[in-house]
C-alpha positions in Angstrom: -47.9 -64.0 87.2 -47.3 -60.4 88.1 -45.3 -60.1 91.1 -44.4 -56.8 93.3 -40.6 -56.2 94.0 -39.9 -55.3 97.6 -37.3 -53.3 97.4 -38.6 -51.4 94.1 -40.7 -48.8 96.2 -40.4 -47.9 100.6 -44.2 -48.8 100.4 -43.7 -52.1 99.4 -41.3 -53.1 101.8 -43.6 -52.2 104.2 -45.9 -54.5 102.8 -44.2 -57.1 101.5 -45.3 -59.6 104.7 -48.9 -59.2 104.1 -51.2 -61.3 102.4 -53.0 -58.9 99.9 -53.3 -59.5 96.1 -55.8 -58.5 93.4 -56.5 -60.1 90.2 -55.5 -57.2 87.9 -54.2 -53.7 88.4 -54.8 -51.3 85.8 -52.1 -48.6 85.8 -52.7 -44.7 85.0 -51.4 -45.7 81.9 -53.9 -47.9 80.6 -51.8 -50.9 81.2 -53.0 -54.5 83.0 -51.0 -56.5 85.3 -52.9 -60.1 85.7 -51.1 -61.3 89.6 -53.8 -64.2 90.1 -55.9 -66.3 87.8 -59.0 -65.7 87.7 -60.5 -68.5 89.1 -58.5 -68.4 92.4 -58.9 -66.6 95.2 -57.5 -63.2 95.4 -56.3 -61.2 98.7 -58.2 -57.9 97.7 -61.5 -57.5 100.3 -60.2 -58.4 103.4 -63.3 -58.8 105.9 -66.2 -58.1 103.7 -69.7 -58.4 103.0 -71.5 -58.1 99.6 -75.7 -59.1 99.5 -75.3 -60.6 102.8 -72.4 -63.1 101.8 -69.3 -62.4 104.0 -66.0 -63.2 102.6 -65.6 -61.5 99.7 -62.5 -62.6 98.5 -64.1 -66.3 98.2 -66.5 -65.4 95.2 -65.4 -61.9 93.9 -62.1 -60.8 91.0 -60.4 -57.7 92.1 -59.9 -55.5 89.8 -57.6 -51.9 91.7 -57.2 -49.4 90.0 -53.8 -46.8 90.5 -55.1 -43.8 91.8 -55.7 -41.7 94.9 -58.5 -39.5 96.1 -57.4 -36.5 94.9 -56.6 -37.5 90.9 -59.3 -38.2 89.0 -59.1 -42.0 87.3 -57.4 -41.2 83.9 -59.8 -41.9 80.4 -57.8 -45.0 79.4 -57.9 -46.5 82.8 -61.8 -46.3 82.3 -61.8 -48.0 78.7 -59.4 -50.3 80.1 -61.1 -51.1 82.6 -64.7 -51.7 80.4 -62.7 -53.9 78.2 -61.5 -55.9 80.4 -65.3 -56.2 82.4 -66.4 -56.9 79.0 -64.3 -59.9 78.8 -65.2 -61.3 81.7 -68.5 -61.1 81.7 -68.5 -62.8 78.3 -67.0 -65.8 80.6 -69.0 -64.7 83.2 -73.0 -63.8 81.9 -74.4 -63.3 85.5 -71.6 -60.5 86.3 -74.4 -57.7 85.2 -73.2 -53.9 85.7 -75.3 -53.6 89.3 -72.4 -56.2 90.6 -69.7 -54.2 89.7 -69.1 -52.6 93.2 -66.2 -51.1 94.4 -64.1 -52.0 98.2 -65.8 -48.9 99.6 -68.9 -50.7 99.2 -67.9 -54.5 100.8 -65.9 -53.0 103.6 -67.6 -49.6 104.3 -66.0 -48.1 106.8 -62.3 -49.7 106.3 -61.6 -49.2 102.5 -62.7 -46.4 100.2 -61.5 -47.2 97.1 -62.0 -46.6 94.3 -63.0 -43.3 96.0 -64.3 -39.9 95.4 -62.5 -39.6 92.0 -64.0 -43.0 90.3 -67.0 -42.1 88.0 -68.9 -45.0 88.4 -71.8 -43.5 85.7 -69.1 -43.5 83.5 -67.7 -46.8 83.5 -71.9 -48.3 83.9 -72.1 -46.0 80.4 -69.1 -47.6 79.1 -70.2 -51.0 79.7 -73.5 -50.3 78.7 -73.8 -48.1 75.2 -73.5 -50.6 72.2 -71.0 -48.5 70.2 -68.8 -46.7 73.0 -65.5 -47.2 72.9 -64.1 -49.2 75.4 -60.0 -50.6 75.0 -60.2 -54.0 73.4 -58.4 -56.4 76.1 -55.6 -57.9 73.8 -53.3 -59.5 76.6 -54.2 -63.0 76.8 -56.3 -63.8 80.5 -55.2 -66.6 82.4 -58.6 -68.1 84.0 -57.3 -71.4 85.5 -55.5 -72.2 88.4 
C-alpha cells in the first residue's frame, strides 16, 4: 500500500503524526495511488455527517483529489476519477451518482474540498452518458483487508 515519505515534502513532516489517510489519490496526472483497501476504514472525513449518519469515515471510500482552489481539476483527473467510480460501483450497486459527495459537503464548515474548482456536473455527466469516455481503471483494486 501507498505510503507518504516524511521527509519527501516540509508538509509532510508536518503531518506525519496525524492519523489521516484516504483510499485513493488521484494525481494531476491522471495517476491512482490505492493507501487503504477498500473495505477498511480510511482516515479521510474526520468528524462528519452524511444523511444524518455521523462518522463518516466508518461507511464511506475516500477518494482526494490533488488540487487547490485556484487550479481547476485537470481533464484526466476527471476520467480518472469516473473510471475508477465506475468500478466501484460495479462492486458496489447502491453507490448511485447522488452519493457521490465531496468533504465540503460531510464536514461543512471544516473542509472544502474538492472546492470551487471541482465540476461536479461534469464528473455526474461522466458517470452518467453511456458512451463518454471515462479512463478505464487498469491497476488492479485491492478490496480486502
Amino acid at each position: 500500500m501507498g505510503k507518504l515519505d516524511p521527509s519527501a515534502h516540509p508538509f509532510f513532516q508536518e503531518i506525519a503524526t496525524l492519523k489521516v489517510s484516504a483510499h485513493f489519490v488521484i494525481q494531476r496526472s491522471g495517476d491512482v495511488t490505492q493507501y487503504v483497501p477498500v473495505q477498511r476504514r480510511a482516515w479521510h472525513a474526520g468528524l462528519s455527517v452524511w444523511e444524518g449518519r455521523e462518522g463518516c469515515n466508518d461507511f464511506s471510500i475516500g477518494i482526494e483529489l490533488e488540487g487547490d482552489a485556484k487550479t481547476p481539476f485537470e481533464d484526466t483527473q476527471y476520467s480518472t476519477l469516473a473510471g475508477l467510480i465506475s468500478q466501484l460501483q460495479g462492486r458496489y450497486p447502491a453507490l448511485g451518482v447522488d452519493r457521490i459527495v465531496g468533504h465540503e459537503h460531510v464536514a461543512p464548515g471544516r473542509k472544502w474540498d474538492p472546492g470551487p474548482m471541482f465540476d461536479w456536473s461534469r464528473l455526474r455527466m461522466l458517470l452518467g452518458e453511456p458512451g463518454v469516455s471515462a479512463r478505464s481503471c487498469d491497476w488492479p483494486l485491492i478490496w480486502e483487508k
